[in-house]
C-alpha positions in Angstrom: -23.6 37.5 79.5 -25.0 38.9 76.0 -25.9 42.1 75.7 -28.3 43.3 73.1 -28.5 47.3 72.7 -31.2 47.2 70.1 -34.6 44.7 69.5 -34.8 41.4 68.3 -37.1 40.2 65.8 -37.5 36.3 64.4 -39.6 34.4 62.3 -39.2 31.4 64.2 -37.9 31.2 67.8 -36.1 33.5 70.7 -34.0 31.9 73.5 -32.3 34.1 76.0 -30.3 32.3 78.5 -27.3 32.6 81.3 -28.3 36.7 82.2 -28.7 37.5 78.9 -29.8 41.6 79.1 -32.2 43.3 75.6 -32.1 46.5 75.9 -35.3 47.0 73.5 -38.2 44.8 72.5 -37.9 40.8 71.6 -40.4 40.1 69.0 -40.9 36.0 67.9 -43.3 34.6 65.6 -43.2 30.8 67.4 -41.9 31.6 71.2 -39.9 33.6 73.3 -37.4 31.7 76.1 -36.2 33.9 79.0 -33.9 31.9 80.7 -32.3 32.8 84.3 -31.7 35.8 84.6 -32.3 37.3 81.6 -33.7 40.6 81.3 -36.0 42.5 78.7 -35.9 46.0 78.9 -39.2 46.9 76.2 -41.6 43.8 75.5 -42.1 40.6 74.8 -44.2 39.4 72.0 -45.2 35.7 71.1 -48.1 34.1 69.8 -49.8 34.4 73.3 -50.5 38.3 72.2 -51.3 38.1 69.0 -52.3 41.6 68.2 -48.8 42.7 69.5 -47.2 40.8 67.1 -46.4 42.3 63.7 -44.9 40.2 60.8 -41.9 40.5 59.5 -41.4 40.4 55.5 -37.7 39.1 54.5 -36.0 40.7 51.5 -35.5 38.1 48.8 -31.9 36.9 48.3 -29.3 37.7 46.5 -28.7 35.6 43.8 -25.8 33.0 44.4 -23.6 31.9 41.6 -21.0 29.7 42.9 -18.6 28.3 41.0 -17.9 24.2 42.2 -15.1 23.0 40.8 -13.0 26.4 41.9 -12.7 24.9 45.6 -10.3 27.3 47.6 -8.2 26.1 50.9 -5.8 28.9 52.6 -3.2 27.8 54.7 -1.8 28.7 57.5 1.7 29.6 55.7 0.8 33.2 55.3 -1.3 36.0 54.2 -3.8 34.7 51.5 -5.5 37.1 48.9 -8.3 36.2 47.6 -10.0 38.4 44.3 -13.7 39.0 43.6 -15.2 36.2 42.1 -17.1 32.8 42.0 -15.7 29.9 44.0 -16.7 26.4 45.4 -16.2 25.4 48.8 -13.8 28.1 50.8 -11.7 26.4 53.6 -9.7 28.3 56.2 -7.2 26.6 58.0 -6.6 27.1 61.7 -4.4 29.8 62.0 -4.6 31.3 58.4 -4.5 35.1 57.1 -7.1 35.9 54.7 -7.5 39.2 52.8 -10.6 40.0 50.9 -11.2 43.3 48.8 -14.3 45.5 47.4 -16.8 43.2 45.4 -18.8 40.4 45.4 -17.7 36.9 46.1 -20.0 33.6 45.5 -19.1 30.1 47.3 -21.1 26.9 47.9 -19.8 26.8 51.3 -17.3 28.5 53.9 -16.0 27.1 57.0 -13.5 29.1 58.5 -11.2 27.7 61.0 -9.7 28.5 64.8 -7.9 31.4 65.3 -8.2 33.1 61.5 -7.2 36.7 61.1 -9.7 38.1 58.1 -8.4 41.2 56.6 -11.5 43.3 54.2 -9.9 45.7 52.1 -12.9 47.8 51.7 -11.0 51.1 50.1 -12.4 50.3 46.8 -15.9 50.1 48.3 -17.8 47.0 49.8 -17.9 43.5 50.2 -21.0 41.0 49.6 -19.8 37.7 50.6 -22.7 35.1 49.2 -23.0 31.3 50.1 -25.3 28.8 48.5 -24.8 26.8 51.7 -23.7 26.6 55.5 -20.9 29.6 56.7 -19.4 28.4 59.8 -16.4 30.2 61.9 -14.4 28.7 64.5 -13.5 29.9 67.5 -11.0 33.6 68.3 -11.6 34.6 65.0 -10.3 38.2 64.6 -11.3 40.7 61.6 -10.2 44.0 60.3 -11.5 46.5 58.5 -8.9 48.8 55.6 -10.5 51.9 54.6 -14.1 51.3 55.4 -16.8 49.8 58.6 -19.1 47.4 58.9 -22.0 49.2 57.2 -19.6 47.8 54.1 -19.4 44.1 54.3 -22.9 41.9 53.8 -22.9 38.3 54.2 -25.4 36.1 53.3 -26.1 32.3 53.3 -28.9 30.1 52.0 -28.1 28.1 54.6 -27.3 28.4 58.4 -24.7 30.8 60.2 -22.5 29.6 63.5 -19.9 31.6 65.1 -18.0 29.9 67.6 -16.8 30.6 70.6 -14.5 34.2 71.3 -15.2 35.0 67.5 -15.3 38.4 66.1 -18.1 40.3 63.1 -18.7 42.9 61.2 -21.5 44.0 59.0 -24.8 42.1 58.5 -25.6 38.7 59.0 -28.6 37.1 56.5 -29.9 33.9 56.5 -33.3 33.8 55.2 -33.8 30.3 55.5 -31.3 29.0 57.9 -30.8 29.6 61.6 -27.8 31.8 63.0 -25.6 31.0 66.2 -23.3 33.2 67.8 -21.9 31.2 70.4 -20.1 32.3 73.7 -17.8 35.7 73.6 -18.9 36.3 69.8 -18.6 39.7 69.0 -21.2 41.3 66.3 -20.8 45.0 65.4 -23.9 44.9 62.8 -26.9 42.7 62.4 -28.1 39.7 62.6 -31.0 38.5 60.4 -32.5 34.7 60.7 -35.6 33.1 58.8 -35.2 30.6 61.1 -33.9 31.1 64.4 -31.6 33.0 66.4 -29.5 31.5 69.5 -26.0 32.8 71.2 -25.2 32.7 74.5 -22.8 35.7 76.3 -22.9 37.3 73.2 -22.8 41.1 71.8 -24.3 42.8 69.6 -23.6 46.6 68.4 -25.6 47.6 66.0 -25.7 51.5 63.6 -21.9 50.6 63.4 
């Protein structure tokens, strides 16, 4: 079941489903879905109650300079380390280690594969991981944190966001124009922030971590 300790706000759409439990107030500029089961603790504000509903003003993005023809693919043949910088397409392999330090990194795209261990080195201070399109994770992906927490690591996409199933987060979550999914057993210690929409199902979300 996912557990929200915290509100929800979107600029789009809200769909709570299979005993999903807010602990706070579900705010949605187009509509708001309770499914079976699912619970609201505060209120519920759609476009039938106008006057409750209060708009919600997205910061601009960051600007995204990727770099296209410096595609990256890690392998599942060890611990990967991947600098600062501006990249093309970032692939993960099923099964790969990937270690990422204090800075900013720019990428058209990332799709991260099953079962990935993601290792942010955040001694040197934190992380802003940038994509001009889609970031998608597969499922049971497991991340640490060296030297830092998830106040530390920002990730941002001009496109969408999906977490599959059993998969693990830290930090924020921004997609300004795209929607974000966090599929069943995702874990989010942060926030999430959507332009679009928000979905996830048995899901949970910590959030002043």
């Amino acid at each position: 079941n996912a557990s929200v300790q915290g509100d929800i706000d979107s600029g789009s759409r809200v769909t709570m489903q299979r005993g999903g439990h807010v602990q706070g107030d579900v705010t949605a500029q187009s509509r708001v879905t309770v499914g079976r089961g699912a619970t609201v603790d505060g209120a519920v504000d759609a476009p039938g109650m106008p006057d409750a509903f209060h708009v919600i003003d997205l910061p601009a993005p960051l600007p995204v300079n990727p770099d296209s023809a410096n595609d990256r693919l890690v392998a599942a043949n060890g611990p990967v380390s991947l600098s600062p910088g501006a990249y093309g397409d970032l692939v993960v392999e099923d099964g790969a280690t990937l270690q990422l330090s204090a800075g900013d990194y720019a990428f058209d795209l990332i799709n991260i594969g099953d079962d990935v261990l993601l290792q942010f080195d955040l001694a040197g201070g934190p992380i802003n991981l940038l994509a001009a399109r889609d970031i998608f994770i597969g499922d049971d992906l497991d991340v640490t944190l060296i030297g830092g927490n998830a106040t530390d690591i920002f990730a941002q996409t001009l496109g969408a966001w999906e977490s599959d199933r059993g998969s693990e987060w830290f930090g924020t979550i921004y997609a300004p124009f795209g929607d974000v999914v966090l599929k069943q057993g995702t874990h989010l210690a942060g926030a999430a922030v959507s332009g679009r929409s928000m979905s996830s199902v048995g899901q949970s979300v910590r959030s002043g971590t």
